[in-house]
C-alpha positions in Angstrom: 41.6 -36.6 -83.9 41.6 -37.0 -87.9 44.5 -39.5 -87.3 42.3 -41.5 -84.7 39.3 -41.2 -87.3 42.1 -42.6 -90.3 43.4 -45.4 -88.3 39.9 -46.8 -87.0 39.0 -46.6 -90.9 42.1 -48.9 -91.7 41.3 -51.4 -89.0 37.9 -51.5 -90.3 38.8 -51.7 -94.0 41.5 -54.5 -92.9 38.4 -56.3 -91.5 36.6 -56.3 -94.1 39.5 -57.8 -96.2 41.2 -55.2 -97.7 44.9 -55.4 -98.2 46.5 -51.9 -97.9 46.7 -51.5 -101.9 43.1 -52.3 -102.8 41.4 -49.7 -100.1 42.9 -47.7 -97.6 42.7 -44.3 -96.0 45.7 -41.6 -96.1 46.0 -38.6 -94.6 45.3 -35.2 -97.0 45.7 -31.7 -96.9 44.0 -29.4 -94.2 43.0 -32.4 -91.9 41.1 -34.4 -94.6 41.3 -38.2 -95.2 41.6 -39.8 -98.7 40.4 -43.4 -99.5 41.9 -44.9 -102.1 43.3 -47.9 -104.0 42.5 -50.2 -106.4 39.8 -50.8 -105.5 38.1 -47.4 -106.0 38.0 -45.3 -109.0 39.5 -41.8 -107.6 39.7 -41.1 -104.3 37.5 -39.7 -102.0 38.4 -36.9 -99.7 36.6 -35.7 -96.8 36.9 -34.6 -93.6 38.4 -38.1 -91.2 35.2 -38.6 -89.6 33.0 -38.4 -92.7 35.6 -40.7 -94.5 35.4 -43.1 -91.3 31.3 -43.0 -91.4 31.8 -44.0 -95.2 33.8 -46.7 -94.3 31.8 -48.0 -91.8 28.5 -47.5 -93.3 29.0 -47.8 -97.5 31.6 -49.9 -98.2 31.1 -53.3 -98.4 32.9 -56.4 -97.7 35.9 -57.1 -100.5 34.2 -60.3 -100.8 30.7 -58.4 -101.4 32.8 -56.2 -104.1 34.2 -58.6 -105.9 35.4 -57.5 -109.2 33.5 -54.3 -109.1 35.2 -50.4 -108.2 33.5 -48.2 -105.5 32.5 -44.6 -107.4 33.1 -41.6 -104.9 29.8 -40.3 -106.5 28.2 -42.9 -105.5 29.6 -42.8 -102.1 28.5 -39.4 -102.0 24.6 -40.1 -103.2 24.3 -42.6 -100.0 25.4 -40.5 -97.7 22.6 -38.0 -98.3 19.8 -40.8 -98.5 
């Protein structure tokens, strides 16, 4: 399952233009996900399906990013909104 929940992430992140290097999601310890790149200050861990939700919900386009850096903490404070 977490691999299902990490590869759907990537085909989303890929849609919204990320190449692999600015954003992507990795497998971590004890069946949790990690997004990171450059695109994203330090990488946020979770459960797959959380990380997967984030994707899908928080991050925005690369285009909408632009220049700016996701913030895990942020991340974090929109998922409990």
């Amino acid at each position: 399952m977490p691999d299902d929940a990490i590869a759907a992430a990537n085909a989303l992140l890929r849609d919204k233009g990320y190449a692999e290097r600015d954003l992507a999601v990795h497998p971590g310890l004890r069946e949790k996900a990690l997004l990171k790149g450059n695109k994203i200050v330090s990488p946020f861990s979770d459960e797959a399906e959380l990380v997967l939700r984030v994707v899908r919900e928080l991050v925005p386009t690369d285009a909408e990013l632009g220049h700016h850096m996701l913030r895990p903490a942020d991340l974090r404070a929109k998922l409990d909104d």
